[in-house]
C-alpha positions, 0 to 999 in steps of 0.5 A: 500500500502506498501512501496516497493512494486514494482508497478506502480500506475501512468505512463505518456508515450510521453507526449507533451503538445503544446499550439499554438506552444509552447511546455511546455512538450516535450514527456516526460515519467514519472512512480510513485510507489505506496507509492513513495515519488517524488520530481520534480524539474527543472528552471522555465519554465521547465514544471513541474506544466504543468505535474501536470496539465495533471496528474489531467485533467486540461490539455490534453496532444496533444500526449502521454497517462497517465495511472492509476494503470497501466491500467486505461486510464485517458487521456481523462477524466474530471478533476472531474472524475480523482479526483473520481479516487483517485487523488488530486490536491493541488494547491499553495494557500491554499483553505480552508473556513476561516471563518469555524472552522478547524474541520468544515473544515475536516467534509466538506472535508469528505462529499464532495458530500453535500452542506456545508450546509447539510455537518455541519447539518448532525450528526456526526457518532463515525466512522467519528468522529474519521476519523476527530479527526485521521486526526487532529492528522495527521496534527498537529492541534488538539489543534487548532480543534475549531480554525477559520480557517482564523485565522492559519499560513500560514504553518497551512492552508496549513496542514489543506488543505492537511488533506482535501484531505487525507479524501477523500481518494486519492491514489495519492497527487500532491503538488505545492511547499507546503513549499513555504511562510513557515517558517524554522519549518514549513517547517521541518513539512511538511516533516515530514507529507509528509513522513509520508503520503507516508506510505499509498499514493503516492505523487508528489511535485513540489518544488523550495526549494533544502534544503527541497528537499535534507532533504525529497527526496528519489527520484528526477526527473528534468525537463528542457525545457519541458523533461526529463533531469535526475532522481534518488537520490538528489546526483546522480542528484547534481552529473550529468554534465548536471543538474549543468549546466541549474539548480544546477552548482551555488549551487553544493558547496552551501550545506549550508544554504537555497537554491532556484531556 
């Protein structure tokens, strides 16, 4: 996938999820490129992980329809399925095996379909290996390969876990505040590795850090009360009346310094 390619990859169209009569999204409709970097941004409450939890099957929508590679149907479908599909889920806490090594942890990723078990007994092929070792590089941790994975950084696990999706080969990543608990190098990282990954994958992050936001998006979408309330770049959203009001308006003039929401 190259970057520009006018293509839709994933498409939500009037999506409303009620739960007992409260509706954490209100028809809303959201389209992702193919090599797209978003950010999806609002308050608490706002539904914005309630999105991501429709996207990868978690949660069916009461109405509306989501579409993937703008023909495939996923709507309905098992949240096992959507993942075969080529979307991965990452949710905030990392879920890694601790006790495993970093490289022991990339392997099982790769093989999936085995028990753990099978996956570290199984021989190695070049072709995998260098699968591992590309991926190491990717994430910054091929230093720490034969580290337990316990014992990494926050920020470190959470890399570690984005490479294990990656060798899965998803089309399509969806974060959950992935720079939440980092440090401020951890976090410049992680920009990096998202930029980087959004050559080859399209990826949707929800996240509550502006700086972060403001320093990596090209593309922003905000959330309020469960819709659509804005979408474009960081400075056409800062720039709109409405967005300042509910979201932004104390920290338009605050472009110093983290900010949170």
């Amino acid at each position: 996938m190259e970057k520009g390619m006018e293509s839709t990859i994933l498409q939500c169209d009037g999506v409303t999820v009620d739960f007992d009569g409260f509706k954490a999204v209100q028809g809303m409709n959201f389209r992702l490129e193919k090599g797209e970097l978003r950010f999806l941004i609002g308050p608490n409450g706002a539904g914005k992980t309630t999105m991501l939890d429709v996207i990868c099957g978690k949660v069916k929508p009461t109405i509306g329809k989501v579409l993937f590679g703008g023909k495939v149907d996923i709507t309905r479908k098992k949240e096992h399925q959507i993942a075969e599909l080529g979307i991965g889920r990452k949710f905030q806490t990392p879920s890694i095996f601790p006790t495993l090594t970093v490289f022991e942890n990339l392997e099982i990723a790769m093989r999936q379909n085995r028990s753990v078990l099978a996956a570290l007994r199984a021989k190695l092929r070049a072709e995998e290996q260098e699968r591992i070792e590309a991926q190491l590089e990717m994430i910054g941790l091929q230093e720490k390969a034969s580290w337990r994975a316990g014992g990494l950084s926050h920020g470190e696990k959470q890399w570690l876990e984005i490479g294990m999706m990656l060798l899965q080969e998803p089309e399509i990543l969806l974060l959950d505040e992935p720079v939440a608990g980092m440090t401020d190098n951890e976090t410049e990282k992680t920009g990096e590795l998202l930029r980087a990954i959004s050559q080859t994958q399209s990826i949707v992050v929800v996240e509550h850090d502006m700086e972060f936001v403001r320093n990596f998006a090209s593309k922003v979408t905000v959330m309020h009360e469960g819709k659509l309330l804005k979408e474009g770049s960081m400075e056409e959203v800062q720039r709109d009346d409405r967005v300042a009001e509910v979201y932004l308006g104390k920290r338009r003039d605050a472009d110093a310094g983290r900010s949170t929401a």
